[in-house]
N, C-alpha and C positions, 0 to 999 in steps of 0.2 A: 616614507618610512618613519621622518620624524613625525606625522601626524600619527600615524598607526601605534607610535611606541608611546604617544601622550597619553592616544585612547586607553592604551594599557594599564598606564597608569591610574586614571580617574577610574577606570574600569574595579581595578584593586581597592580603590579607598569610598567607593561604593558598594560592594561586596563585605569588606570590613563594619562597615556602619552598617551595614543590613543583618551581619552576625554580631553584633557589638553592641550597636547603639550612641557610639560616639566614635570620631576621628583623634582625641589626645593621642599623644606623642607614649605615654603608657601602655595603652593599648595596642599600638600599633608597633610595639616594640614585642612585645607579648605573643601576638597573633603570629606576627610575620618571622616571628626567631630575630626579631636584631636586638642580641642582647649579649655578653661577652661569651664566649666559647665556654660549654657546660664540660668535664668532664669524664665518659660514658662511664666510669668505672666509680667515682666515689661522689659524681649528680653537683659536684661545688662549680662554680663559675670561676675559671680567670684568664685573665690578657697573656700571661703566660702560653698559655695554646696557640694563639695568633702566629705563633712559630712555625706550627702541623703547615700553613700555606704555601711556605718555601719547597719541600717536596713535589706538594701539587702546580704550583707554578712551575720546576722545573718538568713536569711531568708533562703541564698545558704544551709549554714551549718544544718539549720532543716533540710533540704529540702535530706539530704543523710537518714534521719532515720525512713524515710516515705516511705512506701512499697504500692506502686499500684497492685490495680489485674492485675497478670499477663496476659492482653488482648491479645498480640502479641502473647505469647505460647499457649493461648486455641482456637485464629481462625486460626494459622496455626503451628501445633502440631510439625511439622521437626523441627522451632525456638528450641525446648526446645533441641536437641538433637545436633547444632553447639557448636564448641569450645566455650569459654567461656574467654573474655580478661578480668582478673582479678586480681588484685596487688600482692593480698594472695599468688601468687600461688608463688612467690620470698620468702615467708615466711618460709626459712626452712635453716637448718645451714650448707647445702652448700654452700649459700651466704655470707657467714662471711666472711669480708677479701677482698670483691671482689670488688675493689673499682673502675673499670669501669665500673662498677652499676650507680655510682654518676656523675660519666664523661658523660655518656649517658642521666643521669638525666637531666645533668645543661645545656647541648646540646637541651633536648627536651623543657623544660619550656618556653623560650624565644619562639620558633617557636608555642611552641601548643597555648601558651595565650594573644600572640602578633604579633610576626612575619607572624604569617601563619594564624591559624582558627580566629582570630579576627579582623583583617585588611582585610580578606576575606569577612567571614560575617555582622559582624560591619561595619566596614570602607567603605567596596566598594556597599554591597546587603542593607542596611538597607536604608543608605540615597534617594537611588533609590525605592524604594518600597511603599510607598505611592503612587505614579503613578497608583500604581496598585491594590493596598489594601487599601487604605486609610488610616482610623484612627487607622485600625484594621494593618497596617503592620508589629510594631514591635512581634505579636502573631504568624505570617507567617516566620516571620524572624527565632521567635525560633523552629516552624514545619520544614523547611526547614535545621536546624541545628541540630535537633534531625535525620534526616533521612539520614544525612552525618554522624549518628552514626552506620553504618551499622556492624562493629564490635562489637557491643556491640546491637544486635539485639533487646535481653529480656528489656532493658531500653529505648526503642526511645519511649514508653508512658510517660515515666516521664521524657525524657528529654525537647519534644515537650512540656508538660506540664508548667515546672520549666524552663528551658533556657530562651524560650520566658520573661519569668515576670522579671526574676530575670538579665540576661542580658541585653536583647532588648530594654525591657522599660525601664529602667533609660538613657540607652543612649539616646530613644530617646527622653524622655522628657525632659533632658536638654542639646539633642542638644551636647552630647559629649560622643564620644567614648572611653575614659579615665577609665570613669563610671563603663564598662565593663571588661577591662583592668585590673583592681585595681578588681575588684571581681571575675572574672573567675582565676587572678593569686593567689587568695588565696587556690585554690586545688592544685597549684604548689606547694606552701608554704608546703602543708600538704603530697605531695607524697615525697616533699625533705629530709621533717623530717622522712617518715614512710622506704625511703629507705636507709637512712643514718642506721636509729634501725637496719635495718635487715644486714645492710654491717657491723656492730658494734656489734649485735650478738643479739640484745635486743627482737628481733620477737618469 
């Protein structure tokens, strides 16, 4: 996965220099929306905005204890019977102690929530998609990022769902991809804490 999410990466900042022509820190600030939260009403930028996150953070955080029918397992039944990528499954006291558990962790956060799937999808697919979607892009954005959740088959209803809202759209209504950034790393925050418990004994 962390290789996958590298590729993603390099993958973005070759796509940029092929629309661009350079990799500067301007450009790629420009291109990708990381630039301070725009206003959608009067187009001025400020850090004041970075506020809007707290809603959708508490919004991400419901958004785990809310159980969809299972649609994917009832229209195609083999779903329910693939492996199953699930954190729980470190929950057990042969983890104790294993402290490149957290080495791996702090390795993955930066690529899963920054480096790799959000400068993919955010950064490079979102600001292009209007093109094609219109108003309705950032909704596409999140369908398209739930169906890259192919490991996690029984969820791409709720991800397509929640990603879209709780991502897509705040970036793209103020026009920065910071927005997502700052609330998709708050599941980082919480796998850090939940694998730290289990290398500590606490699971």
């Amino acid at each position: 996965m962390i290789i996958g999410m590298s590729w993603q990466f390099v993958l973005s900042l070759i796509i940029v220099y092929r629309e661009c022509g350079n990799l500067k820190w301007q450009t790629i600030r420009k291109r990708m929306w990381y630039t301070s939260p725009r206003n959608p009403r009067t187009g001025e930028c400020s850090n004041r905005l970075f506020w809007w996150v707290i809603p959708f953070i508490a919004l991400a955080l419901g958004s785990m204890f809310i159980t969809l029918p299972n649609l994917v397992g009832s229209i195609f039944p083999f779903v329910n019977s693939l492996p199953k990528y699930n954190l729980n499954q470190l929950m057990t006291p042969e983890y104790k102690g294993v402290w490149w558990l957290l080495v791996l962790t702090l390795i993955t956060i930066p690529f899963n929530y920054f480096l790799g799937e959000e400068i993919l999808f955010r950064g490079i697919l979102l600001p292009k998609m209007k093109g094609v979607f219109g108003k309705w892009d950032w909704f596409f954005n999140g369908v398209f990022f739930a169906l890259y959740h192919l490991h996690k088959p029984l969820g791409i209803l709720h991800q397509a769902l929640f990603s879209g809202l709780i991502l897509s759209y705040p970036s793209k209504r103020f026009q920065s991809n910071w927005m997502a950034v700052i609330i998709h790393g708050m599941e980082g925050l919480i796998a850090l804490v939940i694998v730290l418990g289990i290398i500590l004994g606490y699971s």
